[in-house]
Structures are given as structure tokens and as C-alpha cells.
N, CA, C and O atoms as CSV, one atom per row, in Angstrom:
chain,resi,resn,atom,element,x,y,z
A,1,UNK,N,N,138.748,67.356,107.676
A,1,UNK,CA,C,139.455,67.959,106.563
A,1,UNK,C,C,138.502,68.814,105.743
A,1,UNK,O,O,137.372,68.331,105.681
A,2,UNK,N,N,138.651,69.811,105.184
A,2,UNK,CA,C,138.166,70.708,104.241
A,2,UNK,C,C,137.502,69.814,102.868
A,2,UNK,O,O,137.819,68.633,103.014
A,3,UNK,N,N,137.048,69.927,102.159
A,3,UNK,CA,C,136.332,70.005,100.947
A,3,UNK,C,C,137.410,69.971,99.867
A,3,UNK,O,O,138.483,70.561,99.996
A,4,UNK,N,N,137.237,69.599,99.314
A,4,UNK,CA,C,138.452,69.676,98.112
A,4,UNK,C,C,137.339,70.826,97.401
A,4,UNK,O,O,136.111,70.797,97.327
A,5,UNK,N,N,138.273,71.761,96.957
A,5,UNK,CA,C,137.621,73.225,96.381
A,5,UNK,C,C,136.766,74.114,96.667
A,5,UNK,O,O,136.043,74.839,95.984
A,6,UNK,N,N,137.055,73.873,98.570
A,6,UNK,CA,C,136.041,74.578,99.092
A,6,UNK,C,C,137.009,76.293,99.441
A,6,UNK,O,O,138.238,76.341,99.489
A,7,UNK,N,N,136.559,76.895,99.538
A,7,UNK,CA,C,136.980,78.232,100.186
A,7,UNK,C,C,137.207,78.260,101.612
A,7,UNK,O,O,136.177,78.338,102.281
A,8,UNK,N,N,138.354,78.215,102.276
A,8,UNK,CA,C,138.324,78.827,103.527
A,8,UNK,C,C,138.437,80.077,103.675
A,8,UNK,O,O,139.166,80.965,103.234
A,9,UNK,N,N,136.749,79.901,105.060
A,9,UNK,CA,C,135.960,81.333,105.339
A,9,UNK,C,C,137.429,81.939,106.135
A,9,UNK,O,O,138.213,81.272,106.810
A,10,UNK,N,N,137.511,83.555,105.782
A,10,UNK,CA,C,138.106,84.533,106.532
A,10,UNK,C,C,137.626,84.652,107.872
A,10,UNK,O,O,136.429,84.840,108.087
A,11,UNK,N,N,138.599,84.541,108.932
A,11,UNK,CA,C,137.927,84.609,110.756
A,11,UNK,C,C,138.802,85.839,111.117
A,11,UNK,O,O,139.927,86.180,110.754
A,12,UNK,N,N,138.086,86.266,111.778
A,12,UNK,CA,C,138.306,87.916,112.479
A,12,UNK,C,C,138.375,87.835,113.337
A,12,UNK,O,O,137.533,87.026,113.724
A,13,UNK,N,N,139.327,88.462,114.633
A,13,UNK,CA,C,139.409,88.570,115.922
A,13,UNK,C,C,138.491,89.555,116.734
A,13,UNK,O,O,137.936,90.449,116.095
A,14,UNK,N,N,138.258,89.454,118.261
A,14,UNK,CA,C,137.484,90.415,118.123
A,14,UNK,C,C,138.281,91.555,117.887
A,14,UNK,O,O,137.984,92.398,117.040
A,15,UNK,N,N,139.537,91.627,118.787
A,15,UNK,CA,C,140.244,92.830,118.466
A,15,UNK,C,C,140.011,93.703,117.128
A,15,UNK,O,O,139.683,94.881,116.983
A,16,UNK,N,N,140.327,92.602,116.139
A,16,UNK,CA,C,139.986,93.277,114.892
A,16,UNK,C,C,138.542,93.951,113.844
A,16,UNK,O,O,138.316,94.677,112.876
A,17,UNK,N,N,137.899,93.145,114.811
A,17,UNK,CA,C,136.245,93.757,114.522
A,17,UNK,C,C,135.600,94.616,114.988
A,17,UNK,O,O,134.613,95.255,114.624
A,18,UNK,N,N,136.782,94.583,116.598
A,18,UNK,CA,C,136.554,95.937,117.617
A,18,UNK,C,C,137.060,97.266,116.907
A,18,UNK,O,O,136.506,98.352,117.077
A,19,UNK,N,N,138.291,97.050,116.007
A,19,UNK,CA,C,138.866,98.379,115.252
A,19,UNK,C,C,138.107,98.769,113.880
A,19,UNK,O,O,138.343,99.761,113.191
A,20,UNK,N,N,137.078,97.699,113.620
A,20,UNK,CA,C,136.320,98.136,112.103
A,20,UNK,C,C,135.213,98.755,112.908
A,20,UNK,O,O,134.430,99.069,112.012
A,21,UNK,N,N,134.795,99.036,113.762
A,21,UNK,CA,C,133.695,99.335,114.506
A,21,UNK,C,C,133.756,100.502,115.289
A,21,UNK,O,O,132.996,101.447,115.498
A,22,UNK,N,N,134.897,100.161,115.668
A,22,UNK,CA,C,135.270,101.882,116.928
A,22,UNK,C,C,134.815,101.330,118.439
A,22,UNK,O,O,134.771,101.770,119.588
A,23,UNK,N,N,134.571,100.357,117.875
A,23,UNK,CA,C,134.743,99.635,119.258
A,23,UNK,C,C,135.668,99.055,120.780
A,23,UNK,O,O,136.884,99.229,120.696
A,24,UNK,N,N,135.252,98.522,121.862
A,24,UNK,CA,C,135.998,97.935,122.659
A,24,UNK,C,C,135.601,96.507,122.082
A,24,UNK,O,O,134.490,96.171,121.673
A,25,UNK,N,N,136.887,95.660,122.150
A,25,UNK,CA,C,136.375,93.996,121.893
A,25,UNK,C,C,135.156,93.290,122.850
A,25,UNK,O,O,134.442,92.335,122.543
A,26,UNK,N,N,135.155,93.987,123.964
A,26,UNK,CA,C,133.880,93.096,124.683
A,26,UNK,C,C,132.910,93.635,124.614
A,26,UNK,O,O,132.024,93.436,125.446
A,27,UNK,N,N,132.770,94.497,123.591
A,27,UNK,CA,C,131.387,94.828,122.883
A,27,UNK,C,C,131.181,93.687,121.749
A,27,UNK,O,O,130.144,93.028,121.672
A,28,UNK,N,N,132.177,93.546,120.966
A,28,UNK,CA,C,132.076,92.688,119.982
A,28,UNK,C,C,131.479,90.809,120.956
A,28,UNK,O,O,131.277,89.797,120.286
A,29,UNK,N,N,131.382,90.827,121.966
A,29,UNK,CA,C,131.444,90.067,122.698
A,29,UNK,C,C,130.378,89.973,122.836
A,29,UNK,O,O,129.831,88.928,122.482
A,30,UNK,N,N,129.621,91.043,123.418
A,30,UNK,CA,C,128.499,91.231,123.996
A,30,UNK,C,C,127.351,90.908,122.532
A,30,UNK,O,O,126.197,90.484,122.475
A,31,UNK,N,N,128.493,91.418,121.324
A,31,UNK,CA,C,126.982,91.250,120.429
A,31,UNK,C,C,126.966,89.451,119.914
A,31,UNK,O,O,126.059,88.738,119.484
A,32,UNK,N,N,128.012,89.265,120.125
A,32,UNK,CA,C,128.075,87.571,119.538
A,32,UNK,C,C,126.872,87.460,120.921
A,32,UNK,O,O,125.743,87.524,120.433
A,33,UNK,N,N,126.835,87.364,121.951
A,33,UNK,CA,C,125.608,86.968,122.888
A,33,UNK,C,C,124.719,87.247,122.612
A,33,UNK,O,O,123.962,86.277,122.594
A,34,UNK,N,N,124.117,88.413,122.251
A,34,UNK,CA,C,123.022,89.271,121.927
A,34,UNK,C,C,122.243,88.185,120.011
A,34,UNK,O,O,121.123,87.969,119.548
A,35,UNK,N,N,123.096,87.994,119.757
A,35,UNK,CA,C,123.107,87.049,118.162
A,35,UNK,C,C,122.929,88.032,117.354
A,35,UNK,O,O,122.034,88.012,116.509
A,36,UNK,N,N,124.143,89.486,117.572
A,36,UNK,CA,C,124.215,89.911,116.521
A,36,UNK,C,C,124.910,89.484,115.557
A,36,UNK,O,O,124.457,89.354,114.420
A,37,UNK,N,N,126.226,89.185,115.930
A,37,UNK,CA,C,127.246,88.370,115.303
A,37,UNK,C,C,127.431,86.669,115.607
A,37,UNK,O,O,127.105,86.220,116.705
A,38,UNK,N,N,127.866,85.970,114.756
A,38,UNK,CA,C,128.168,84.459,114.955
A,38,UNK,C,C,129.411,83.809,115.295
A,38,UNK,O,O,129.953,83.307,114.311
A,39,UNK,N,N,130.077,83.652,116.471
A,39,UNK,CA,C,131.296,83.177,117.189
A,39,UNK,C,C,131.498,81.788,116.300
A,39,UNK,O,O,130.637,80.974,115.966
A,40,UNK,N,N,132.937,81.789,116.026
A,40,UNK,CA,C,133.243,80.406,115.918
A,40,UNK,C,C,134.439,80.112,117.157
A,40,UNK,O,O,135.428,80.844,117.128
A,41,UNK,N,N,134.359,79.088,118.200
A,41,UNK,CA,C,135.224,79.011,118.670
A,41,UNK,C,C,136.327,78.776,118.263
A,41,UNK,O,O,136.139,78.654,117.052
A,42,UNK,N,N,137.815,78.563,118.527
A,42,UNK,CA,C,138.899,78.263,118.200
A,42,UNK,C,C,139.341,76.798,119.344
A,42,UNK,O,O,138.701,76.557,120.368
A,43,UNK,N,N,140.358,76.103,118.941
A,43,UNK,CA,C,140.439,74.919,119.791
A,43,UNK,C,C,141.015,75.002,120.973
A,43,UNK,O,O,141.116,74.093,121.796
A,44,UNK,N,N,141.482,76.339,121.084
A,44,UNK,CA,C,141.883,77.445,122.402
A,44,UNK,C,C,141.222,77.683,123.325
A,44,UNK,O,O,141.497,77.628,124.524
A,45,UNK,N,N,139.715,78.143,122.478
A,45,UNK,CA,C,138.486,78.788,123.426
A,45,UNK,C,C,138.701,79.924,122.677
A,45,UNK,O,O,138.262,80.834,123.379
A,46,UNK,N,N,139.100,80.361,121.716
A,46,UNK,CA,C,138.769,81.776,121.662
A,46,UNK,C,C,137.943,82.292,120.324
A,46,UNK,O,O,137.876,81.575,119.326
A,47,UNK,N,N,137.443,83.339,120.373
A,47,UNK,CA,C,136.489,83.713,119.519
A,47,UNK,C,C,136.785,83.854,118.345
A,47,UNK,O,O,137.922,84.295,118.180
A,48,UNK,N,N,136.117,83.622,117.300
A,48,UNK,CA,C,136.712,84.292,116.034
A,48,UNK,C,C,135.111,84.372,115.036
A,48,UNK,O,O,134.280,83.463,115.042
A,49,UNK,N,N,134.971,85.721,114.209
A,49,UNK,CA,C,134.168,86.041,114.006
A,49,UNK,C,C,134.278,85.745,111.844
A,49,UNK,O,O,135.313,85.822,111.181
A,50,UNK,N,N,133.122,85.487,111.406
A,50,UNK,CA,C,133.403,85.369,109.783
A,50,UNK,C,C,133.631,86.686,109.104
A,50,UNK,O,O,132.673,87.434,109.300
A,51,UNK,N,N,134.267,87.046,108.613
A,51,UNK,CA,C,134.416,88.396,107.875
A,51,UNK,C,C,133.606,88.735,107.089
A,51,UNK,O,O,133.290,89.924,107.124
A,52,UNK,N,N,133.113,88.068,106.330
A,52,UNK,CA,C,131.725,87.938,105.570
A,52,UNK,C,C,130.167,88.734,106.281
A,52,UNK,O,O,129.475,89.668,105.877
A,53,UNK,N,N,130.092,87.981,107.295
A,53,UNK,CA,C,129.298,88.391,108.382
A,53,UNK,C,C,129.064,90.365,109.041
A,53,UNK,O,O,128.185,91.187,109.300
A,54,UNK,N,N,131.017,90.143,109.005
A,54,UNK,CA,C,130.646,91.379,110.076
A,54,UNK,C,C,130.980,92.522,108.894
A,54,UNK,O,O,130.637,93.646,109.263
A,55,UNK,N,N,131.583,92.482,107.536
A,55,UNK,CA,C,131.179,93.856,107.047
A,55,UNK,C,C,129.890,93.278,106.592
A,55,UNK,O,O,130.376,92.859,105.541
A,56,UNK,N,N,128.517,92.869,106.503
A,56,UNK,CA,C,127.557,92.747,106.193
A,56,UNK,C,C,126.460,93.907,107.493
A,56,UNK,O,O,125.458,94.605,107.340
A,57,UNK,N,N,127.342,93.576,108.687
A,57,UNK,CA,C,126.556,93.979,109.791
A,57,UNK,C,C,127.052,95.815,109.580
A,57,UNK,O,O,126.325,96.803,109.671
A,58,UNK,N,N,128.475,95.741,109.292
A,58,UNK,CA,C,128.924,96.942,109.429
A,58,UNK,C,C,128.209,97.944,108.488
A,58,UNK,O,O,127.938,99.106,108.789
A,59,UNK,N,N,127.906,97.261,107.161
A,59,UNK,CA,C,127.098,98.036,106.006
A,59,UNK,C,C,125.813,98.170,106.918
A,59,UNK,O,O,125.467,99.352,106.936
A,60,UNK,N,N,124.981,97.362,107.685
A,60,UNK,CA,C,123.458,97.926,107.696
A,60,UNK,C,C,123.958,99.182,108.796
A,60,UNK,O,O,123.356,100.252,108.704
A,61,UNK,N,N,124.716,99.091,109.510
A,61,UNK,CA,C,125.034,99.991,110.558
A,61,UNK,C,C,125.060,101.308,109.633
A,61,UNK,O,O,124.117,102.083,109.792
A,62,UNK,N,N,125.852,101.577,108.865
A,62,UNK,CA,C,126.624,102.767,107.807
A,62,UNK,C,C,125.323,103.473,106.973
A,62,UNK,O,O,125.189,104.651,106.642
A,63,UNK,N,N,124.552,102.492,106.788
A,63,UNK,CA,C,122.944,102.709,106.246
A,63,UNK,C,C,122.402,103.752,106.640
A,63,UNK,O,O,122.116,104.761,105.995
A,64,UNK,N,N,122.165,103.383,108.338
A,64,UNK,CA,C,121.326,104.095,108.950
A,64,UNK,C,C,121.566,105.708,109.052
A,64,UNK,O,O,120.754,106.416,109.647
């Protein structure tokens, strides 16, 4: 169970991290391997990424 007054973190698909990016999703794939990004599985098997995380990654990208 959650925390009493905790925040539940926002999870991103890759699909959807693939469209903040201009990406294909199995890029977003490739970087959760690489440890650009941090996978949380789902009880499915499927990926889901923190939102927190990936506009953090998306800002150093936008930097450059």
C-alpha cells in the first residue's frame, strides 16, 4: 500500500516518451538499457517510465 500522504509518481509509456522525443518507442527502450532512463515494470511486464525523470533528460537534451 502507498504511504499515507505520499504522492503518486506520474508513469509514462514508452509510446508516450517516444512522442516527447520524436522518437520510435524502442529507442526509448534501448535507452532504459543503456541507463539512460529508469523502467518501472508493470505487473504485465510492461514498461513504464517516471515523468519526472524523462522531462529532466529531455531538458539536458534541449540544452545542448
Amino acid at each position: 500500500m502507498a504511504e499515507e500522504g505520499s504522492v503518486p509518481q506520474k508513469l509514462l509509456s514508452p509510446g508516450e516518451v517516444a512522442a516527447m522525443f520524436r522518437v520510435d518507442p524502442k529507442t526509448v527502450t534501448r535507452w532504459a538499457k543503456a541507463g539512460k532512463l529508469t523502467a518501472v515494470k508493470t505487473l504485465g511486464g510492461h514498461r513504464r517510465y517516471h515523468a519526472h525523470e524523462v522531462s529532466e533528460l529531455l531538458r539536458k537534451i534541449q540544452e545542448k
